[in-house]
C-alpha positions in Angstrom: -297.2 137.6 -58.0 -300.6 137.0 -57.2 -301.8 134.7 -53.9 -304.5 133.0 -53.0 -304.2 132.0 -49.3 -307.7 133.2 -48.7 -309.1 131.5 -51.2 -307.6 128.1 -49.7 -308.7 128.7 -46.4 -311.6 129.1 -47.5 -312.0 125.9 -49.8 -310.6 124.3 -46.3 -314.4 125.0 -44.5 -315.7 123.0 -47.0 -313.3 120.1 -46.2 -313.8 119.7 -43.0 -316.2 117.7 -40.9 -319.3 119.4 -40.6 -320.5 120.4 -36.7 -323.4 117.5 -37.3 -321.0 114.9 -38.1 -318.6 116.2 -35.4 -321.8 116.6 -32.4 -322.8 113.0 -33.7 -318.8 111.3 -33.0 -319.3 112.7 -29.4 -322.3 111.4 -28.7 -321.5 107.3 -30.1 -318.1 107.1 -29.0 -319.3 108.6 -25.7 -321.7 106.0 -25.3 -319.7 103.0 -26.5 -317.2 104.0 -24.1 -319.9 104.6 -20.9 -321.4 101.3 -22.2 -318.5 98.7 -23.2 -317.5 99.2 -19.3 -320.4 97.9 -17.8 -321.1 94.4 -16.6 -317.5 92.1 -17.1 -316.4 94.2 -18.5 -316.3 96.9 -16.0 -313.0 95.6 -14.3 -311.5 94.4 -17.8 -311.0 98.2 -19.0 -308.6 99.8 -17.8 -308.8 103.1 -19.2 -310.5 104.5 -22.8 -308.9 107.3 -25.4 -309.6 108.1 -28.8 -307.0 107.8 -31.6 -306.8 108.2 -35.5 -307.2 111.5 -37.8 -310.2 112.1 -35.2 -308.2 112.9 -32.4 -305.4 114.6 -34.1 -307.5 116.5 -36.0 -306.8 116.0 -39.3 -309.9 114.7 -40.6 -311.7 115.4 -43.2 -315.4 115.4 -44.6 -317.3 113.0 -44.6 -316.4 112.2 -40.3 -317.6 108.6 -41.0 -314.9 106.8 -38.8 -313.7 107.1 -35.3 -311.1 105.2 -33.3 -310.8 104.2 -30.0 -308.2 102.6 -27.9 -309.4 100.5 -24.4 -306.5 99.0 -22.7 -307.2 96.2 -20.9 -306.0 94.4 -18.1 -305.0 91.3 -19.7 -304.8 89.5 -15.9 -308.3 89.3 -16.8 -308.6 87.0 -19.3 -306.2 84.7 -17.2 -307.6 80.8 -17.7 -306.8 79.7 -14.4 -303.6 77.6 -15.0 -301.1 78.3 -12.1 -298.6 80.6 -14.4 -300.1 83.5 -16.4 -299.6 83.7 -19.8 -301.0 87.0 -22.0 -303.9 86.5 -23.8 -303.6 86.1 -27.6 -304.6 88.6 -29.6 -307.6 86.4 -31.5 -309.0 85.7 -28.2 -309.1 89.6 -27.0 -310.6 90.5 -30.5 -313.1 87.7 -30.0 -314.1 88.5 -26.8 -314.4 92.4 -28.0 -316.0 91.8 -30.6 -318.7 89.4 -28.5 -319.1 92.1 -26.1 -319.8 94.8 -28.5 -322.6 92.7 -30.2 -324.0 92.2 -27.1 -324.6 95.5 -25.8 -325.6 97.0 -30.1 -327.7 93.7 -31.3 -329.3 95.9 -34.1 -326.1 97.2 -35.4 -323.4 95.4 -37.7 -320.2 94.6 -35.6 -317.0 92.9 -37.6 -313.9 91.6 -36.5 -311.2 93.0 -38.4 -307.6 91.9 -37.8 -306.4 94.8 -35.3 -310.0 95.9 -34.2 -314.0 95.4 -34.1 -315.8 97.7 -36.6 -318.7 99.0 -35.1 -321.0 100.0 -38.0 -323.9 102.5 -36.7 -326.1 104.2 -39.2 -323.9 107.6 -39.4 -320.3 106.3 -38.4 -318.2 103.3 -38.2 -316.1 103.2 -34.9 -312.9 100.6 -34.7 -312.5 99.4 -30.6 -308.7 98.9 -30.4 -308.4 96.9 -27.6 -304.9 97.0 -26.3 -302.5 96.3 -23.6 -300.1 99.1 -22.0 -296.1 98.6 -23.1 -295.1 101.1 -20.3 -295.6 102.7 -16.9 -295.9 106.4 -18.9 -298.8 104.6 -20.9 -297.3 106.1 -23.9 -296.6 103.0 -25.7 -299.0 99.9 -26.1 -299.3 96.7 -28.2 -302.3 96.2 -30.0 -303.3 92.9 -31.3 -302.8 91.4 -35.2 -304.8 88.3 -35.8 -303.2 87.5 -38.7 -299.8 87.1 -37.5 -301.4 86.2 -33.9 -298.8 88.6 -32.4 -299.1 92.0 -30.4 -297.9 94.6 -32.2 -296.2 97.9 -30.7 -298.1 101.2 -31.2 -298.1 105.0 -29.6 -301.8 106.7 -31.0 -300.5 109.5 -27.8 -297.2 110.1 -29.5 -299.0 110.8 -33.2 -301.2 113.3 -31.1 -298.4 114.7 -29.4 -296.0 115.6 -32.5 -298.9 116.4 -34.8 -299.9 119.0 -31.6 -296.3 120.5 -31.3 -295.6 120.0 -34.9 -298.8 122.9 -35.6 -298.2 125.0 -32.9 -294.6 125.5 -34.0 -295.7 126.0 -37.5 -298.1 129.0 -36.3 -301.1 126.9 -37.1 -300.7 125.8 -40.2 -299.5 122.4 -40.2 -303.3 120.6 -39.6 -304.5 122.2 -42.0 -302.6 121.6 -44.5 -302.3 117.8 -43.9 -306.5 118.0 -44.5 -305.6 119.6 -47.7 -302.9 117.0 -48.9 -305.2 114.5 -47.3 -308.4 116.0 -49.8 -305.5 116.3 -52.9 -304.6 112.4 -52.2 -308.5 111.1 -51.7 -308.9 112.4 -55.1 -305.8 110.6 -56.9 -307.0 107.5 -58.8 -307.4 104.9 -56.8 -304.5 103.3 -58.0 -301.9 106.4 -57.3 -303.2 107.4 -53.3 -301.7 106.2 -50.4 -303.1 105.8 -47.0 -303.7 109.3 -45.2 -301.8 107.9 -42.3 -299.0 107.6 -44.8 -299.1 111.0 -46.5 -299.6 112.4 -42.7 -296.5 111.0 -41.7 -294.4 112.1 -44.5 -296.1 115.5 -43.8 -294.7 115.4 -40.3 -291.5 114.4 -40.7 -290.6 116.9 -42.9 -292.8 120.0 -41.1 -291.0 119.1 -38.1 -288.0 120.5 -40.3 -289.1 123.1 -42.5 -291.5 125.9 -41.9 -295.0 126.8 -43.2 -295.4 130.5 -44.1 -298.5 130.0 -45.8 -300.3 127.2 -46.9 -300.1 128.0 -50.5 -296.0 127.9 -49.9 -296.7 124.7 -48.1 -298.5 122.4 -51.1 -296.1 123.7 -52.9 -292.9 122.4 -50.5 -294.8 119.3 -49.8 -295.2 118.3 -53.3 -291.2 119.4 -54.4 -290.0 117.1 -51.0 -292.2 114.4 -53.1 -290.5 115.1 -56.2 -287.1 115.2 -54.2 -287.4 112.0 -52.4 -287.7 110.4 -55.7 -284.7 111.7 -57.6 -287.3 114.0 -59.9 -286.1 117.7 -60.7 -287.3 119.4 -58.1 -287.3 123.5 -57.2 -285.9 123.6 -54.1 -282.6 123.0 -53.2 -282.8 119.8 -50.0 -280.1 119.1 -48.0 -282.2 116.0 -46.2 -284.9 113.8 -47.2 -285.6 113.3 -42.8 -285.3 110.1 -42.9 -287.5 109.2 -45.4 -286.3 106.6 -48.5 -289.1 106.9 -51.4 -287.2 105.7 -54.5 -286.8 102.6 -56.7 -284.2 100.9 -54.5 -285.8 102.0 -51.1 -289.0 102.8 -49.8 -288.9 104.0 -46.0 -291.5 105.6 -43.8 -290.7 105.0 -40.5 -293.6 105.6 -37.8 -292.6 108.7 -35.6 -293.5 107.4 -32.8 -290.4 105.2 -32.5 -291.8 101.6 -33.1 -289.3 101.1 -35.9 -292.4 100.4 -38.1 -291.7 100.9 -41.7 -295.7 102.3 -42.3 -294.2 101.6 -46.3 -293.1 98.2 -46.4 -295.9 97.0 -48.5 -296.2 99.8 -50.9 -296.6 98.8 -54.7 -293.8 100.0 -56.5 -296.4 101.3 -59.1 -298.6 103.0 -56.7 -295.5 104.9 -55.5 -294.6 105.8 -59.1 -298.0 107.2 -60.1 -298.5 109.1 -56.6 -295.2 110.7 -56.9 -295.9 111.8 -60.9 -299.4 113.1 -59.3 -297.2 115.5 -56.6 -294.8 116.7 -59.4 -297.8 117.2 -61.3 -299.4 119.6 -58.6 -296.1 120.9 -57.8 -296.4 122.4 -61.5 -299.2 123.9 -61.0 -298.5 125.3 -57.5 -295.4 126.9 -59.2 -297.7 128.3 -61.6 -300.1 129.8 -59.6 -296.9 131.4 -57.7 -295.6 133.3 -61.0 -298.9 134.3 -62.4 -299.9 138.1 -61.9 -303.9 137.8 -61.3 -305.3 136.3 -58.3 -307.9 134.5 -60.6 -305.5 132.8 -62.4 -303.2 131.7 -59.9 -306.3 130.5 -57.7 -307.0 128.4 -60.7 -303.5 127.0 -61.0 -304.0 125.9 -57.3 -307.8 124.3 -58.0 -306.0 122.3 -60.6 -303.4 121.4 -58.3 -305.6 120.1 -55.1 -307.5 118.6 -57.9 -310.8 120.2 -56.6 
């Protein structure tokens, strides 16, 4: 059996984000963090983290998005009445969103219905303001305009497991969710699901199963897929880890114990088509596992990232 493990670490360079786009994250979200808490602001913020793919590294090329979490004291906002009520989460967006336009008038600033999007020429960056749920500062509520509620959430947690999760898989679990992340950006756009999704699924079953390699690991990602939706798989599962991906059930609950179900919404067809996509690479991953020449079975894994 032939391998090509360097060949995929290799095609993983050219996945990531570049040192350019990487240096220019630093310095915007640097400065929209040194500048947002100036002026009233400056007693508002309480404290200022990144979040997202960014800081869990498991971004990929092009870096053209960047979270960031600012919890607030929301005493702040506090209208004077005798009693304090929290603010609502339209009003924090608002104000946000007025503050950030204040301090970038050149640059496009949205409201979006957890966040402001700050669009600068290289990188958008989402301020999640937010409002701590515990002492440990672990687990906060972010707003949702739409339902005008606040909404639990633990960006520290994701880092946390997606940290131990990689250094108890030898180094190998980030970089493979970059590569199933690549291999879903380039399903049609009717069969991909969002990375957060696919990196969650990831991590609940790496947290389980080990990674020898990352060829072994497309391949066991792809067959828990084909598993988790009755399909003949190659492996033989005694647990789907608490995930439900079938016609009755679809269940992806966030790790970080906010009994969010990060599937709720998902199209039944979109399921269907991303799950004959994984069985599809899982094929070809099985493929390049049996064939005798490294050039072949290097081509079996091109066709199964989709590269």
């Amino acid at each position: 059996m032939a391998s090509c493990e360097s060949a995929i670490w290799e095609y993983l360079k050219k996945i990531e984000p570049t040192p350019t786009q990487k240096n220019g994250a630093v310095r915007s979200h640097n400065h929209l963090r040194d500048i947002l808490c100036t002026g009233q602001y400056a007693n508002r913020i309480k404290t200022s983290y990144l979040s997202g793919s960014y800081a869990r590294d498991t971004a990929i090329a092009p870096l053209d998005d960047v979270d960031i979490i600012f919890v607030v004291n929301p005493q702040a906002w506090q209208t004077g009445l005798l009693y304090y009520s929290p603010p609502t989460p339209e009003t924090i967006l608002h104000s946000f969103a007025n503050a950030v336009r204040y301090r970038y008038p050149n640059s496009s600033v949205k409201m979006q219905r957890r966040s402001i999007c700050l669009q600068l020429n290289h990188l958008d960056i989402d301020v999640v303001p937010a409002i701590d749920g515990e002492p440990s500062g672990q687990m906060i509520w972010i707003p949702d305009a739409e339902t005008g509620k606040w909404i639990k959430s633990s960006p520290k947690t994701h880092s946390d497991v997606a940290t131990s999760i990689n250094k108890d898989r030898g180094g190998n679990f980030k970089p493979l969710v970059k590569l199933l992340k690549n291999w879903n950006f380039n399903l049609p756009s009717t069969a991909n699901l969002k990375s957060f999704i696919l990196e969650t699924m990831a991590a609940r079953l790496f947290q389980n199963v080990g990674i020898p390699t990352l060829e072994q690991g497309l391949l066991i990602f792809f067959d828990f897929v084909a598993h988790l939706n009755g399909k003949a798989k190659a492996y033989s599962w005694a647990s789907k880890y608490g995930i439900s991906f079938n016609w009755w059930a679809a269940e992806v609950f966030d790790l970080a114990g906010t009994g969010s179900n990060l599937v709720a919404n998902l199209d039944v067809e979109r399921r269907d088509k991303f799950v004959i996509h994984a069985i599809r690479s899982r094929d070809k991953m099985i493929e390049a596992k049996n064939a005798l020449r490294v050039d072949t079975a290097c081509a079996r894994v091109t066709e199964a990232l989709r590269i």
